[in-house]
N, C-alpha and C positions, 0 to 999 in steps of 0.2 A: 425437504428434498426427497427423502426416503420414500415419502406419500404420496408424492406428484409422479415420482420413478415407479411405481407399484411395488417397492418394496418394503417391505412391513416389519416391527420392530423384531422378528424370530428370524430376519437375516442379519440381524447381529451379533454374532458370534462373540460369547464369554468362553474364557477361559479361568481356571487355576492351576496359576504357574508356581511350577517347584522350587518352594525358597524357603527360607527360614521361619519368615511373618507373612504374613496373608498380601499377595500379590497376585492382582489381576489384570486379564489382557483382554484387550477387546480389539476386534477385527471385522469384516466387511462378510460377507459371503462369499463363493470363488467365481470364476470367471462365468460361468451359469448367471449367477444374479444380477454380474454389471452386465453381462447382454441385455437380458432380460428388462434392467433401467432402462439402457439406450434405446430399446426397442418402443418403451413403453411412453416415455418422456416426451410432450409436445411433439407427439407424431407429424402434425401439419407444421407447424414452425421451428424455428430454429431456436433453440435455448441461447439462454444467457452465459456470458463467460464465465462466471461462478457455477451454473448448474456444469458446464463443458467439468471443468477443470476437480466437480464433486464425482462427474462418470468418470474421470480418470483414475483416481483415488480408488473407487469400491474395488477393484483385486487386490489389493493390499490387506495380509490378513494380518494380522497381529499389531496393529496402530498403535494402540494405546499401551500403557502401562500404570497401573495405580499399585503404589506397597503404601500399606499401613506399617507402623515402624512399632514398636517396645514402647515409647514415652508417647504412642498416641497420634504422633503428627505424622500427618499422608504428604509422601511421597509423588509425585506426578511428573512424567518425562514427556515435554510435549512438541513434535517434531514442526514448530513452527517457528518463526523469528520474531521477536519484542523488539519492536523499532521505535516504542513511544506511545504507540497505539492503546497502553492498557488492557493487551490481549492474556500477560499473565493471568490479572485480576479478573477479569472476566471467565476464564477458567477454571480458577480458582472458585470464585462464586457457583457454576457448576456443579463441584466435586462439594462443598459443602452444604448446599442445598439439598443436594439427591443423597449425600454418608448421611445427612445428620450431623455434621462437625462444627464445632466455628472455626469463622474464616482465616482466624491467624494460627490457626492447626493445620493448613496446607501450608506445603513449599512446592512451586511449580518451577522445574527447571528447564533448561533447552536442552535438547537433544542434537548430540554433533551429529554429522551427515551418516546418515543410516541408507544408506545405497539398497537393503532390502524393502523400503517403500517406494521402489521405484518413483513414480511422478506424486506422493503423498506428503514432499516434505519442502511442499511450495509454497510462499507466503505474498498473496497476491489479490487482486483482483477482489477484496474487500470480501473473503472467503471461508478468513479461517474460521470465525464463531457459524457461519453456516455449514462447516462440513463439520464442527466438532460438536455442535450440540448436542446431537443425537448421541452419538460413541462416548463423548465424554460422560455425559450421564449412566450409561446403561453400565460404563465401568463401576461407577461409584455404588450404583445399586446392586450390582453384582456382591460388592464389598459387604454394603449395608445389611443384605441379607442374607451372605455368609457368617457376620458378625451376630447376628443374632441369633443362630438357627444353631452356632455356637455355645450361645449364651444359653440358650433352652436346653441342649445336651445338657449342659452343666447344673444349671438347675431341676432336670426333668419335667420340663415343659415343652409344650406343645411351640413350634417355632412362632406360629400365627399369634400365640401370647406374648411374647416378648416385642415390645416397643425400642425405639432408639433415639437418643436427641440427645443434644449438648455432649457429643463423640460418647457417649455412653449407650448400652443397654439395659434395657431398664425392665425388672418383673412387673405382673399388677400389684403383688404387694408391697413396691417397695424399695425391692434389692438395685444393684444397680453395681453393671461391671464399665468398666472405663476400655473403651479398648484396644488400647497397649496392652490390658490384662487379658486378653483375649487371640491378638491377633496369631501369635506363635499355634495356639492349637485349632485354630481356623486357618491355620497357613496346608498347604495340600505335600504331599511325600513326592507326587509326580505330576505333572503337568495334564491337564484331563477338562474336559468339556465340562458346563456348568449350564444347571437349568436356567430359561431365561427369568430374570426380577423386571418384577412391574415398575417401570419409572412414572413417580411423584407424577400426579396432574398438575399442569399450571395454576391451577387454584392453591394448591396445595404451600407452595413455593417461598418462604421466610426469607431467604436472600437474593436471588433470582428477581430484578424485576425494580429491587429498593437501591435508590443512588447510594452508593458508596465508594471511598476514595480507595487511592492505588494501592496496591500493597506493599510498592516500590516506593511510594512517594518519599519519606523520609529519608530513606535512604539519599536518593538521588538528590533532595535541599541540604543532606549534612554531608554530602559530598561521600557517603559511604558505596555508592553504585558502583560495579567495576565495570566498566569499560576492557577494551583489548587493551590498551596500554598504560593500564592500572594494575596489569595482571601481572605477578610477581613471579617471571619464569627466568632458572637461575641461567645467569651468563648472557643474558640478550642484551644488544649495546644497540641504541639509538642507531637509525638510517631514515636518512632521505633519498631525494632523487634527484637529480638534475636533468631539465627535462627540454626536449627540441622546443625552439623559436615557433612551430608550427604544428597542426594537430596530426599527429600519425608522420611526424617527422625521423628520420632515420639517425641512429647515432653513428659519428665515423671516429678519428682517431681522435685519443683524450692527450692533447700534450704539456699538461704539465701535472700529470702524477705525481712525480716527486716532488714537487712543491704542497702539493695539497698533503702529501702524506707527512711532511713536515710542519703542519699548522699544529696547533695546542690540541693536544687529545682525539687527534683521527688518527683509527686505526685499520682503515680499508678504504682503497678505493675499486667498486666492483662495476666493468660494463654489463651492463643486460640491456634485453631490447627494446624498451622503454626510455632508455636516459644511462644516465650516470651516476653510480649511487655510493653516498660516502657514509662508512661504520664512524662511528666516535663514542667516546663514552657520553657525553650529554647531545639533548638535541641543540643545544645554541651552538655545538661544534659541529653536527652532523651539517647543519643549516650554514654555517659560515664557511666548509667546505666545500658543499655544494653551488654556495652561490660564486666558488671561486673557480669551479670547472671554465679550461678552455679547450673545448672540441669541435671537431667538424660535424657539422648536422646535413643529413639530406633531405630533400626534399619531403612533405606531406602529399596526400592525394587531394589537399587542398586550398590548396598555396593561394591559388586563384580570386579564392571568391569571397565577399564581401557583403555585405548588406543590397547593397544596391542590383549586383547581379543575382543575388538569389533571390529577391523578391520579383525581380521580370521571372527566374528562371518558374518559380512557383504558382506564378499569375498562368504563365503560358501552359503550364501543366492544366489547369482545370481549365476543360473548356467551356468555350461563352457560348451563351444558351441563342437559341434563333428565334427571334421575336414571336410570338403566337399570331393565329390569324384569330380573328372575329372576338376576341378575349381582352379583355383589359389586363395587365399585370405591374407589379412592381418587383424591381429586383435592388438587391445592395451586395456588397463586397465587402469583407473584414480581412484582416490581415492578423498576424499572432508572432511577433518574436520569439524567439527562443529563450529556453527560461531553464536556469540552474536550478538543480535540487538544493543543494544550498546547506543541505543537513551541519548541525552545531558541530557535533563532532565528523572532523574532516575523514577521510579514505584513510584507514590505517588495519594494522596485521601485525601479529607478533609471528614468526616461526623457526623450528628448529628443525633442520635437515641434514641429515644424516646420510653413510654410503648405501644405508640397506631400507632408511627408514626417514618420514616427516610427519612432525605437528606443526599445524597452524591453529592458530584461535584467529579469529575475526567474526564481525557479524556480514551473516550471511542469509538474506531469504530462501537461495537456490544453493544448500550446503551440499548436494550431490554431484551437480554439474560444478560447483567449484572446486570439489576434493579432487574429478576428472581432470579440472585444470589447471591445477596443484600439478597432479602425477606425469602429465603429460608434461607439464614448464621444465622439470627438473628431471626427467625421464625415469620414473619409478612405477612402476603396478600401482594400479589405484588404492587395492588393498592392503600398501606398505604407507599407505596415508591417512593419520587422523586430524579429520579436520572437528575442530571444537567450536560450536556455538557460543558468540558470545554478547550477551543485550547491547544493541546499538542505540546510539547519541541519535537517533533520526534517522530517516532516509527517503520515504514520498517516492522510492521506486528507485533507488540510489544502489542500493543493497542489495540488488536483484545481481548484479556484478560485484566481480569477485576478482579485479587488477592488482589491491593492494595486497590479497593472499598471495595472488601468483610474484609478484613482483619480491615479496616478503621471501620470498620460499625461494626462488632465484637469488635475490641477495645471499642469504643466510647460504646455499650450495654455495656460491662465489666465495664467500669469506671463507668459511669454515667455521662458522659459529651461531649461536641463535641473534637473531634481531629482531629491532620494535623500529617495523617502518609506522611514518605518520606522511601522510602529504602536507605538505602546506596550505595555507587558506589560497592561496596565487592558485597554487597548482590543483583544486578540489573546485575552481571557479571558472579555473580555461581551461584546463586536461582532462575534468572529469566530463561525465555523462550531461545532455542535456534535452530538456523536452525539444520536440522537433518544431523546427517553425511552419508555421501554416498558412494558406489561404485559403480563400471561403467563396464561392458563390452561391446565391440563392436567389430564387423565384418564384413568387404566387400566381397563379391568375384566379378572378373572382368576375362572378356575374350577379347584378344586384344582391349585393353584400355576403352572398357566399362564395368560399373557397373552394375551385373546384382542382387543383391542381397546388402542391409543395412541391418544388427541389432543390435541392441542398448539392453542390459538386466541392468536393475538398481536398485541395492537394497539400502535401506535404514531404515531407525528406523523411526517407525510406525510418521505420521506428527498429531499432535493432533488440531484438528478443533470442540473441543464442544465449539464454541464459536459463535454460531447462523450459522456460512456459511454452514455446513450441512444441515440444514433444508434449509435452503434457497435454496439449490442447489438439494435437492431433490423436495420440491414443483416446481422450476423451469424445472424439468425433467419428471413431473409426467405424462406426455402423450404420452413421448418416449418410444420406444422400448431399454431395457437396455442388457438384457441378467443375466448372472448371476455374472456380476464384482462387485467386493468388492468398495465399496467407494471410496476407496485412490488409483484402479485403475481407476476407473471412473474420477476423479479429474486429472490425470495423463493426460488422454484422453483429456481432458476438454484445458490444456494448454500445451503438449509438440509434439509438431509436426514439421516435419521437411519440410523444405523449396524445397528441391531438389527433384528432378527426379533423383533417385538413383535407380531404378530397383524397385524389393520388398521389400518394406520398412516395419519393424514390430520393436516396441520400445514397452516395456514393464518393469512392476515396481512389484517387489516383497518386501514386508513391515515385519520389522523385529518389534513385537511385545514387545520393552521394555518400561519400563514406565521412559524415560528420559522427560522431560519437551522442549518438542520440540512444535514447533509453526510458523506459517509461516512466513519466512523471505522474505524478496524483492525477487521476480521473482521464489517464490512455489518451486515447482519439477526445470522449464527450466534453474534458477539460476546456475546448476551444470550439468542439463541434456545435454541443447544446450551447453552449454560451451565442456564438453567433448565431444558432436558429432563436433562441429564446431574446435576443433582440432585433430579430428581425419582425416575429411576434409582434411583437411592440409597437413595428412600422406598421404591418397590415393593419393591425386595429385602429391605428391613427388613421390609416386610408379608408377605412370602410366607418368611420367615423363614430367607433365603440372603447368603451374604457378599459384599460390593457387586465385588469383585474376580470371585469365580465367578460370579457371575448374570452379568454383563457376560461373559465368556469364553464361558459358555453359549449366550448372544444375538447373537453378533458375527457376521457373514455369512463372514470371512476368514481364512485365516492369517497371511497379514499384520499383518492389526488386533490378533489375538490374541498376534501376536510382540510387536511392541510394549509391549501390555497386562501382557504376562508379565516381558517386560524392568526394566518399572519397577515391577514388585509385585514382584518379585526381587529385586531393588538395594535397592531400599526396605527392605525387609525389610520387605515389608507384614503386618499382624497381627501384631506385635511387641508385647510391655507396654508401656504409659506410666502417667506419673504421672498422677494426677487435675489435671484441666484445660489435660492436653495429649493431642491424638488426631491423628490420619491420615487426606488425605479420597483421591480417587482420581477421577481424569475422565478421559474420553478424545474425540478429535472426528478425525474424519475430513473434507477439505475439498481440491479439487482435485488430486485425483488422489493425496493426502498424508496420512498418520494420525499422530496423537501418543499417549500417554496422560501422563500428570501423578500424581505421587504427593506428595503435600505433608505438612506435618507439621506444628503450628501451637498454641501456646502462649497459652493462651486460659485463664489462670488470673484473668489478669480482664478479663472478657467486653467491656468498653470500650476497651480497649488491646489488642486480637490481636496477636501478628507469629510469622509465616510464619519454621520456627527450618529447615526442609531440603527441596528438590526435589529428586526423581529424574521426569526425562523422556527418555519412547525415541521417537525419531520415525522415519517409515519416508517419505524424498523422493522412492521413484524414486532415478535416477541424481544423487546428492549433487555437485554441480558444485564447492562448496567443503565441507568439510564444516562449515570453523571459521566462515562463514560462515551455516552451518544452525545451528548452536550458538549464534549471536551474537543471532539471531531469536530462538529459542526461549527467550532468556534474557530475551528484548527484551519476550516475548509473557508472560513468567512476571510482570514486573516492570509491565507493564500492569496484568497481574489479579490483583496483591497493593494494586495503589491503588483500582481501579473498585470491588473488595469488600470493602474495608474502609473507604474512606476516602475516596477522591476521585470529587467530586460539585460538578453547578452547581446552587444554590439559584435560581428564579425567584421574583423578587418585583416583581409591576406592568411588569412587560412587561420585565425587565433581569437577568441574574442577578448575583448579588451579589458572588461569587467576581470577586478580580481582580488575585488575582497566585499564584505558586508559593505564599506564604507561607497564600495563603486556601483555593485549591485543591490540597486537599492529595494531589498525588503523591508515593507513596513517594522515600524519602531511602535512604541507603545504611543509615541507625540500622534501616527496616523490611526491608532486604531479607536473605533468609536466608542466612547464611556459609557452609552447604552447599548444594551446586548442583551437578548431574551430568547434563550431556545426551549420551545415548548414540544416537547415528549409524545405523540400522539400512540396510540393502541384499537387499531380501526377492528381488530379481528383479535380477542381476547385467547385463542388457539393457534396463533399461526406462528409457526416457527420467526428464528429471525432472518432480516435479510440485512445485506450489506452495508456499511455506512462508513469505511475509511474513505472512498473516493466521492462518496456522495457529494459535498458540500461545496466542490467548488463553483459546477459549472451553472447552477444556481446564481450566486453571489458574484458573480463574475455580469452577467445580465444583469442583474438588480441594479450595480454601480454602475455599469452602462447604460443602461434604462435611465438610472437616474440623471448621468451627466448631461445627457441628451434636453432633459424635462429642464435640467439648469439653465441651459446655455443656449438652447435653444439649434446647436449643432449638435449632428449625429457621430459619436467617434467611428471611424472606421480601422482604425491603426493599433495595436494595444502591445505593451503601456500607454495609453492617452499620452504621458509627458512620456519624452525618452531622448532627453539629449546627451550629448557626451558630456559631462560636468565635470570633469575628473581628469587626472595626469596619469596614464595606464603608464602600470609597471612596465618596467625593462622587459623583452621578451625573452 
């Protein structure tokens, strides 16, 4: 990023900061250099939402923080969110790579909301190893050759003589300081500029590059990971919420308080503007009181609507195209339910507020804009609020809100005490956040078998982002020329772009203005966008009478793309025989700075039970930071869109959807996922930075099983989930 922006690794500001042991900062240059990015960046186009969201970042000086400690083990405070992703470890791999350490010599911890990174402490948009690569290294080097320039004072040597590896410095004859025995007199008296250290070549690189597992992982299988409400903060008592019949329903009076406060072990009943929330000392009393609330509820802003009315209200949003004159075309239509984040661990928050003062722990992507709405719920100065970062159970874009802090922190003022809100699975499945639902139009025209004409019209229910990436994404734009697009089409722009040389390509997003509780899911807009271009793909090639694998290789702007593409029609054994009512679909998407393709194979002998029997996927990251890592995503992204396209959906009905547990919304199980799985690793450019790959994998493997059900069945789905009946007895509302 730094390369593409014309800024060069001496706008990275080192420092050594005044501390006991050797601690250093590293920081961006000032507001000079991020102009000078934005000016410089894809002058004719418009960047990617990860490049946006990296211009926003560079004024933020002092980012980083690296302390080597006394016993040797490095310290690392890192202002992003661990939602699952493996972005400690990847960090982690970093700092040892570039110190010279091993890897179980770092601790990477999360940094609570640090409000002087203004828009720097965003976890988003499949970003963070692309804005940290660079800064994280140049700390550790900073370190490295503090460390030994140390070492050579001490032995009287030239610094260029002293080597370092295995967290030691090492003489050429010999000697060897460890260092912990070092770091105190390589630590600095005052805080002061530091010349810049050369970071390691790629070639260079022992850890960086080589699969290795989590550094969490044990933790998290002996049940040792803390969670927010594993966290032992004294006097917090169990709280729920009791929450309206309808979404954004109004609470009115609670009448029988005194009943609930005489159950076994509650000891609050508090209204806030969400629901009705009862303290108790365990959760099975907090839960048995709440589900005994009886109050008046008012109305939602959408009481109204339904499946059936929002999918007219959706259709009629995108408009229908006017037939072309003198051109042949083909058009199709997709549709996209709405789909829960679904994270294991549900919406919860511990907090303790106080008359002058509040903590909250929770996990949180946008810790800045949540401590704001923290301070704001319970009316305190934002700076009377510490919000603490803390590794979350999941979240796929879940995490980017921050209800169960604010709710927490409202509770805990009401009672007068600290609380461990938790939601329930009911209430994290209808009340929480959900991808928005969509429709899709699209159109080719073609004249003897080329494409001279793509368009894509896609409507959707408005995607609600007051959760800092706004700001973020406007300060990171603020030098561009924009025009007069709405935000949520600028955002559109920002990630959905198509890969092919399809003629005149023009994709466009028209946003349907309800107030559903929508929020962004894994893969934004491209989640459902790419997904329905890349099986429509599928159709032209069937039209113009070429194999969906070569029309695609034919169309692809790259070599890169085409490595990929070739990787997994390879392995696959793409065009191979099957039985009747098994076939092979094939997608591929390209998305910050990263390409996949997907080859699936899918057993669809009866068309109401599909399941996905093999993947092959080859993904191309840029510089693969871990790769077991990139593998774990792309498995992550296959296993998303073996549920969203077969199976898992939220039904609305009268302003609530109906789905309200695992058991309703059906995420694939281990019974639907396929026993062969193969993601192969690609490295097209042995120098290039990395590029994104949290959101990469779905909208790929969403087209591949689509693609493939189609090659099954011999019908094209247009509706997804494919199956999506009501199966189930919805809870009480």
């Amino acid at each position: 990023m730094a390369e593409r922006a014309g800024v060069d690794r001496r706008t990275l500001l080192t420092y050594l900061v005044a501390a006991p042991t050797l601690t250093v900062a590293v920081g961006w240059g000032g507001t000079g250099t991020a102009r000078a990015a934005t000016a410089d960046i894809l002058p004719e186009l418009l960047p990617d939402l990860g490049d946006v969201l990296i211009l926003a970042g560079l004024p933020t000086a002092h980012l980083l923080t690296l302390e080597i400690a006394e016993d040797g083990t490095v310290r690392f405070g890192l202002p992003r969110q661990e939602v699952g992703q493996g972005l400690t470890t990847a960090v982690a791999m970093l700092i040892a790579d570039e110190l010279d350490t091993p890897l179980d010599k770092v601790t990477v911890r999360l940094d609570g909301a640090r409000p002087e990174l203004l828009f720097n402490q965003l976890t988003g948009s499949s970003n963070s190893i692309r804005s940290l690569y660079r800064p994280v290294r140049a700390a550790a080097a900073v370190a490295r050759t503090r460390l030994a320039a140390t070492a050579a004072a001490r032995w009287g040597l030239a610094p260029e003589k002293v080597a370092t590896r295995d967290g030691k410095a090492v003489a050429p004859d010999g000697r060897e300081a460890p260092y912990g025995e070092l770091t105190t007199a390589a630590a600095a008296p005052r805080t002061q500029d530091f010349a810049d250290a050369d970071l390691k070549p790629e070639a260079e690189h022992r850890v960086v590059g080589r699969p290795t597992g989590r550094i969490d992982a044990r933790a998290m299988v002996t049940g040792r990971q803390k969670y927010a409400l594993d966290l032992d903060v004294p006097g917090a008592k169990p709280a729920m919420v009791r929450r309206p019949p309808t979404l954004g329903g109004t609470v009115g009076e609670v009448h029988n308080r005194d009943e609930i406060l005489a159950m076994p072990g509650v000891l609050d009943v508090v209204v806030i503007p969400t629901g009705v929330a009862v303290v108790a000392e365990t959760f099975g009393q907090a839960l048995a009181g709440k589900d005994a609330v009886r109050a008046d509820w008012g109305p939602g802003p959408v009481d109204d609507l339904s499946d059936d009315t929002l999918r007219t209200r959706l259709r009629k949003a995108a408009r229908p195209f006017v037939p072309p004159l003198l051109t042949r075309y083909i058009e199709a239509e997709f549709d996209f339910a709405p789909v829960s984040h679904a994270p294991l661990e549900t919406n919860s928050a511990v907090a303790d507020v106080r008359a002058d003062r509040a903590t909250v722990w929770t996990a949180a992507q946008s810790p800045i804009a949540a401590r704001a709405a923290v301070a704001k719920a319970v009316g305190l100065p934002a700076a009377r609020v510490d919000l603490k970062v803390v590794q979350a159970g999941g979240s796929f874009g879940r995490r980017l809100f921050h209800d169960a802090a604010i709710e927490a922190a409202q509770v805990s003022k009401g009672a007068g005490r600290p609380v461990r809100l938790m939601w329930s699975r009911i209430d994290d499945t209808r009340h929480g956040r959900m991808r928005p639902p969509t429709h899709h139009k699209l159109r080719a025209t073609y004249v003897a078998g080329k494409v001279l004409t793509f368009e894509h019209r896609m409507a959707c229910v408005e995607t609600d982002v007051r959760h800092g990436l706004g700001d973020a994404v406007t300060a990171g734009l603020t030098e561009l020329p924009l025009g007069n697009e709405t935000f949520a089409q600028l955002m559109f722009r920002l990630t959905v772009r198509s890969p092919y040389s399809l003629g005149i390509t023009t994709q466009s997003l028209t946003e349907l203005p309800l107030a559903l509780p929508t929020g962004s899911w894994r893969s934004v807009y491209s989640g459902t966008a790419r997904a329905a271009e890349e099986m429509f793909v599928d159709e032209i090639a069937q039209k113009l009478g070429v194999d969906p694998v070569e029309f695609r290789r034919r169309q692809l702007r790259g070599a890169a793309q085409r490595a990929v593409l070739d990787k997994a029609a390879a392995d696959g054994d793409w065009g191979r025989a099957m039985p009747d009512g098994h076939a092979q679909g094939i997608g591929f998407h390209e998305e910050y700075k990263s390409c996949t393709a997907c080859l699936v194979e899918i057993d669809a002998r009866d068309p109401k039970a599909p399941r996905v029997t093999k993947a092959v996927i080859a993904v191309d990251v840029g510089r693969a930071v871990n790769p077991r890592g990139v593998e774990a995503q792309m498995q992550g992204g296959l296993t998303d869109a073996v549920s969203t396209a077969l199976r898992a959906g939220l039904h609305l009905d009268r302003g609530l959807p109906l789905e309200g547990s695992y058991s309703q919304f059906h995420y694939a199980r281990q019974a639907d996922s396929p026993t062969d799985v193969r993601v192969h690793v690609l490295e097209s450019d042995a120098d290039a930075e990395p590029g994104g790959v949290g959101e990469l994998g779905v909208p790929a493997a969403v087209a591949a099983i689509g693609n493939a059900y189609a090659r099954a069945t011999g019908s094209r789905p247009r509706g997804f989930p494919v199956n999506f009946p009501v199966d189930f007895e919805p809870f009480p509302r």
